[in-house]
C-alpha positions as CSV (number, residue, x, y, z in Angstrom):
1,X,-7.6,3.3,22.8
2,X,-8.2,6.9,23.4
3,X,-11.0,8.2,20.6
4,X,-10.1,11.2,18.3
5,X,-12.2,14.5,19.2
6,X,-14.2,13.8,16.4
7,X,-15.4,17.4,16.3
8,X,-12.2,18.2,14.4
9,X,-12.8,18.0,11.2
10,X,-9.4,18.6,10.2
11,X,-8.0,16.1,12.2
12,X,-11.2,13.4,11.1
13,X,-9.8,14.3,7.4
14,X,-6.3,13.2,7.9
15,X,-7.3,10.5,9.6
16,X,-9.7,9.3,7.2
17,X,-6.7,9.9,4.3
18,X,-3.9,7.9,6.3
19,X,-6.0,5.1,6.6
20,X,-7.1,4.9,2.6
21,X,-3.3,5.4,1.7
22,X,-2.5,2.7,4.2
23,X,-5.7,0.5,2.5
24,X,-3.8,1.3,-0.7
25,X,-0.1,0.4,0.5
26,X,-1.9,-2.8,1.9
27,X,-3.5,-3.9,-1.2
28,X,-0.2,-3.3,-3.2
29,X,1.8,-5.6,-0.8
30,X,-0.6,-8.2,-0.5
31,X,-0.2,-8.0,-5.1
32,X,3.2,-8.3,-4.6
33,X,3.0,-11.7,-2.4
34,X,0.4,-13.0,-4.4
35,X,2.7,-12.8,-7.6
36,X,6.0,-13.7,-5.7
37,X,5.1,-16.7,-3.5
38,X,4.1,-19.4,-6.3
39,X,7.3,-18.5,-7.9
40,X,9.3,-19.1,-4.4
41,X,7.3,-22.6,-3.6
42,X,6.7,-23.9,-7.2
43,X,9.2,-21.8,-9.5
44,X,6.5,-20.6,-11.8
45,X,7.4,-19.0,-14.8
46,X,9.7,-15.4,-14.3
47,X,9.1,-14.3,-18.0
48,X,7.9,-10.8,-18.0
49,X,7.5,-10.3,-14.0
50,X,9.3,-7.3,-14.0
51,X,6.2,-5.8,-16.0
52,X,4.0,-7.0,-13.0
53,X,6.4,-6.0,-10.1
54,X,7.6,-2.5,-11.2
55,X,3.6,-1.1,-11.3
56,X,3.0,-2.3,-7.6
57,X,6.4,-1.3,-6.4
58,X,5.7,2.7,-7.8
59,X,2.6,2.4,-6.2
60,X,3.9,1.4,-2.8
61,X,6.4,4.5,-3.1
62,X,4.3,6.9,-4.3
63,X,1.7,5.8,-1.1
64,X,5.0,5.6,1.2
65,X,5.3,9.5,-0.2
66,X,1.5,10.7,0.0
67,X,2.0,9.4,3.9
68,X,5.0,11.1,4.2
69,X,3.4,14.2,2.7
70,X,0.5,14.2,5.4
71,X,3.0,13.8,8.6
């Protein structure tokens, strides 16, 4: 792989904020898996997941958007 001309500074920015959004997109989607897979394997209690799920989805979407934004 081909470094960036790290003399851009603009370019180094973007890059730098694509790969914290992507951290942050990540780290949402690894929440969501670690609240839905004991409820696929064990059936764990469902009360009051949509409380959990809804927060981690928005933040997924509104990281999906900030990338979106930076393209």
């Amino acid at each position: 792989m081909k470094l960036p001309d790290l003399s851009d500074e603009a370019k180094m920015a973007l890059i730098g904020r694509q790969t914290v959004l992507r951290r942050a997109k990540k780290d949402a989607l690894q929440e969501l898996r670690d609240l839905l897979v004991p409820m696929l394997n064990t059936g764990a209690e469902t009360q009051g997941i949509r409380a959990k799920l809804l927060p981690l989805i928005e933040q997924v979407e509104a990281v999906d958007e900030a990338l979106e934004a930076l393209s």
